[in-house]
C-alpha positions in Angstrom: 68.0 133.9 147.4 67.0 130.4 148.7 64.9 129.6 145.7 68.1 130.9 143.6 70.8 128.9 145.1 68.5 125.6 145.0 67.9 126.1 141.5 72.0 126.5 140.7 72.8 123.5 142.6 69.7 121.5 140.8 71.3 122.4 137.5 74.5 121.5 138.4 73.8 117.8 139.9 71.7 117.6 136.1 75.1 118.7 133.8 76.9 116.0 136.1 75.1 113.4 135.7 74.4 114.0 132.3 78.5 114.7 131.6 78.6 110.9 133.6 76.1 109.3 130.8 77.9 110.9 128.2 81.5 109.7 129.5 79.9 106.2 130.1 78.7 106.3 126.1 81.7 107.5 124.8 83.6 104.6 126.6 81.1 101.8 125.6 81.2 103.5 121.8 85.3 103.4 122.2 85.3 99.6 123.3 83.0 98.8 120.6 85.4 100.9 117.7 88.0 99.1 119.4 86.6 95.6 119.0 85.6 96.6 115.2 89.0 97.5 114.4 90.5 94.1 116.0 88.0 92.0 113.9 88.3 93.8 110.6 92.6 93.9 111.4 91.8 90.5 111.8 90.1 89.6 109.1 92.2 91.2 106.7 95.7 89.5 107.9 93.3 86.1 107.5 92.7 87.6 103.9 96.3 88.3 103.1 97.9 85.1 104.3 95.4 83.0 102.3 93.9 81.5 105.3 89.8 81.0 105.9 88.2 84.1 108.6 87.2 82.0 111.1 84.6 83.8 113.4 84.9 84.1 117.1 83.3 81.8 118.6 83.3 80.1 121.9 84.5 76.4 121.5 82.3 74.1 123.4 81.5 70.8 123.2 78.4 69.7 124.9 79.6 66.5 125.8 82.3 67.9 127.7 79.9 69.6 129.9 77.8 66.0 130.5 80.4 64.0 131.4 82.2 66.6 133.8 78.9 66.4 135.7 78.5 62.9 135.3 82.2 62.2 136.7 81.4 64.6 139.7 78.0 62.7 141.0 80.5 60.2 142.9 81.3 63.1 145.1 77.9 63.6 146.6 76.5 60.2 146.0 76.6 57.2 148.1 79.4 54.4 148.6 78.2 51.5 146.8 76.2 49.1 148.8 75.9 51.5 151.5 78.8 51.2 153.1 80.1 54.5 155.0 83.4 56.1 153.1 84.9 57.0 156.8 86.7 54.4 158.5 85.4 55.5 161.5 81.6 54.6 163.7 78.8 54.8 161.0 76.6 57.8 162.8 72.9 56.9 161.8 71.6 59.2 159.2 69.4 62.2 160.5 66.2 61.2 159.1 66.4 58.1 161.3 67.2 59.5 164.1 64.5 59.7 167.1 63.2 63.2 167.6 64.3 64.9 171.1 62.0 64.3 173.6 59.8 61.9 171.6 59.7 59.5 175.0 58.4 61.7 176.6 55.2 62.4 175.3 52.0 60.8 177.3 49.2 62.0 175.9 48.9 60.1 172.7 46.1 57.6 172.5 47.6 54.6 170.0 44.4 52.9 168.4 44.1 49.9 165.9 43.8 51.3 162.3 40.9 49.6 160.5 
């Protein structure tokens, strides 16, 4: 009875997931029919009015891309010669900063590099 009741419920988790695949194809195949019908609709109203089918496209200039990027570097950049952008006490940078506790170290030998 075991072996029979496992063997129902495997069947049944296969017919639902296979009912989910078909659903999820029958919606992709719907959206697709959909957008087919748009373009040709499309197309033909182009055709009757005389006017050129244009295609769908995405309209991008490179250039726009290049310069938005070039106008934004002034955000993370530097203020020319150097100079902080706050009004306040420049706060040296971190990289010039002396490490914690690097007075206290004693048992470093300096020697004369030759």
């Amino acid at each position: 009875m075991n072996d029979f009741a496992a063997g129902v419920i495997r069947w049944i988790v296969r017919l639902a997931v296979v009912a989910v695949g078909v659903v999820f194809f029958l919606s992709l195949l719907t959206v697709a029919a959909l957008l087919a019908v748009v373009w040709g609709a499309r197309a033909l109203w182009a055709r009757v009015t005389g006017r050129p089918v244009t295609p769908w496209a995405m309209r991008m200039d490179p250039r726009a891309g290049w310069s938005t990027v070039y106008r934004s570097t002034a955000r993370w950049s530097a203020a020319p010669g150097g100079r902080p952008v706050a009004d306040g006490p420049a706060e040296p940078a971190v990289r010039s900063r002396e490490l914690p506790g690097a007075r206290e170290v004693t048992d470093v030998q300096a020697r004369d590099v030759s």
